[in-house]
N, C-alpha and C positions, 0 to 999 in steps of 0.2 A: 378565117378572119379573126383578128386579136378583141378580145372584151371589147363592147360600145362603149361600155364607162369609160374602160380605161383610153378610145378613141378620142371620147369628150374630154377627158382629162389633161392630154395631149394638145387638143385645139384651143382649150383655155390657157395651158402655159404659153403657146403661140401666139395668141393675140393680144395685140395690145390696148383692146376697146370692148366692152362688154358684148359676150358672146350672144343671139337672142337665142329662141328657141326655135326659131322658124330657120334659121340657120343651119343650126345642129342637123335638124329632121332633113335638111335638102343635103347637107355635106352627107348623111349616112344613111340618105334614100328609106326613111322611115314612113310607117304608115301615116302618121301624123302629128301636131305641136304636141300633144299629149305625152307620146312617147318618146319625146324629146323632151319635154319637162321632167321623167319617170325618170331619165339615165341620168340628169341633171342633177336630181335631189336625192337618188342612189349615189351620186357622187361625193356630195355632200354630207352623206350621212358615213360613207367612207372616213371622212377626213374627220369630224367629229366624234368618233368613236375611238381614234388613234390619234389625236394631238402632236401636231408638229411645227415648224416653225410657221405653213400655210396652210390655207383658207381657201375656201368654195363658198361664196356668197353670190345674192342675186343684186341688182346695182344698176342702174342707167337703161333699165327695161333686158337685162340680160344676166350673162352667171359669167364672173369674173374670179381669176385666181389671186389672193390675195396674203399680205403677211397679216399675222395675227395680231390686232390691235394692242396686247398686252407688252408685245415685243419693241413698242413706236420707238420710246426711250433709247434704244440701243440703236435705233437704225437712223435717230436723228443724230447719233453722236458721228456715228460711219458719215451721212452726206456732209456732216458741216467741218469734219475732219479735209474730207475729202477737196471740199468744195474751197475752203481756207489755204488750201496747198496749192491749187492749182489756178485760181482766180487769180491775174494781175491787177497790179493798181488802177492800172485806167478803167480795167472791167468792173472792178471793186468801185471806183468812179460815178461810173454810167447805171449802173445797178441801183446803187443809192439815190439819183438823180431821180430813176420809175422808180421806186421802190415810193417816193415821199410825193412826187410830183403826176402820177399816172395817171389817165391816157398821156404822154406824150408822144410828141414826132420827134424824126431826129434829125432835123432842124434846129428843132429846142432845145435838143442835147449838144447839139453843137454851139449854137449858140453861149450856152450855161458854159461849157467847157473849154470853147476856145480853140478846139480841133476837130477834125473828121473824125466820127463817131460808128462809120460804116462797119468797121473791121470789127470795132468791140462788140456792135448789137449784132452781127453773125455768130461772132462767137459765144455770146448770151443767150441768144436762139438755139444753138446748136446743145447745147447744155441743155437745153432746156429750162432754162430761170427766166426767162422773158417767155411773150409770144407777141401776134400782131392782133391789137383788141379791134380794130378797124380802122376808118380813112378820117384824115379831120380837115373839116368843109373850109378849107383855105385855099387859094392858088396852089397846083400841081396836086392838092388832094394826097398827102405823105402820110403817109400809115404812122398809124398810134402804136404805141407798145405799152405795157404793161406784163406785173410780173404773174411767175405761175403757183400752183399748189406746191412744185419742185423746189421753188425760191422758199416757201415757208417752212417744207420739211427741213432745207437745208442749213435756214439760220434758224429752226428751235420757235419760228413764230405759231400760233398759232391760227391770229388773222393780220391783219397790218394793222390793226387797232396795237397790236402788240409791240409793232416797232419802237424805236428807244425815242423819248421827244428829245427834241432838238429848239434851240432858241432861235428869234428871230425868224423869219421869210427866206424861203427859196427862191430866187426871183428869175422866173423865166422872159427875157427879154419881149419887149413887141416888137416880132419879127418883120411886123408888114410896118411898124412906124421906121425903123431900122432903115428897112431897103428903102425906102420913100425917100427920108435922108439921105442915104447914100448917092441916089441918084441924085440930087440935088447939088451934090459934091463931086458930079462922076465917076462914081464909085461904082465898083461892081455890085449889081445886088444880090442880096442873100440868097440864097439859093433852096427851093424846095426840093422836097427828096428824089432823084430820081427813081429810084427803085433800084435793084440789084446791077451790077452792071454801070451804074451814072456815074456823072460826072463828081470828084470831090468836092468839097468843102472849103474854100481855103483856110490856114487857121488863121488865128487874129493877132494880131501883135500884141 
């Protein structure tokens, strides 16, 4: 059987969520949390003792592998390099849209923008620079977004207090006075989110 340590070593590059201790001891059938904290902080003390570009820290009730704080600087030039190259204008759009205005639905990115908003917030999810912060208490009930820690490392923020100010209001339409109107005029009404899958958006002239 190869080193625990180096076992635990292993399942912390692997995971992508703080490893606990009660875990550790069931993956490697140990006597107990104890000796699963032992191989943990052996592990740690590993990496501390030979400096490299990562880390063995404890975090979120668990032991996560990590880069070394000192390094941030360079690794925020790589995401925002990265993320500048490959970011389209509409997603560069929609981004800014949560970034200034979040919780929103995207409804209200639709609205703001004038087009189906579906593709860009998959592909902002899937990057992971957004995520879904919960549902807003409206008709169809359309999940909110907001951005991630990903989104700050990537443009150099450190909180959104940091974002750049901007003049003037964002103004997210009122979607429910909107469709009321619309209907008034036999118009189709605005549409809430269906979820993955639904129907689009039409855009707006």
């Amino acid at each position: 059987m190869p080193n625990p340590v180096d076992v635990v070593e292993a399942m912390l590059f692997a995971s992508d969520v703080p490893l606990e201790a009660e875990r550790i001891r069931e993956v490697l059938d140990l006597e107990n949390v104890a000796a699963a904290r032992a191989l943990a902080e052996e592990l740690i003390g590993r990496y501390e003792a030979d400096p490299r570009g990562l880390a063995i820290v404890e975090v979120g009730g668990g032991y996560r592998m990590v880069t070394r704080p000192e390094l941030a600087p360079w690794l925020v030039r790589l995401a925002r390099a990265r993320t500048r190259v490959r970011l389209s204008r509409p997603a560069l759009e929609t981004l800014a849209i949560v970034a200034y205005k979040q919780p929103v639905s995207r409804p209200e990115l639709d609205a703001v923008r004038g087009v189906n908003s579906e593709a860009v917030l998959d592909n902002l999810l899937e990057r992971r620079l957004v995520r879904i912060g919960g549902r807003k208490e409206a008709p169809g009930r359309p999940f909110l977004y907001e951005t991630t820690r990903e989104f700050l490392v990537a443009f150099g923020l450190r909180d959104l207090n940091d974002l750049p100010k901007v003049e003037g209001e964002l103004v997210i339409p009122d979607l429910a006075g909107a469709a009321a109107a619309a209907a008034e005029h036999g118009q189709a009404e605005i549409e809430q989110d269906p979820g993955p899958g639904g129907t689009d958006v039409p855009a707006r002239g």
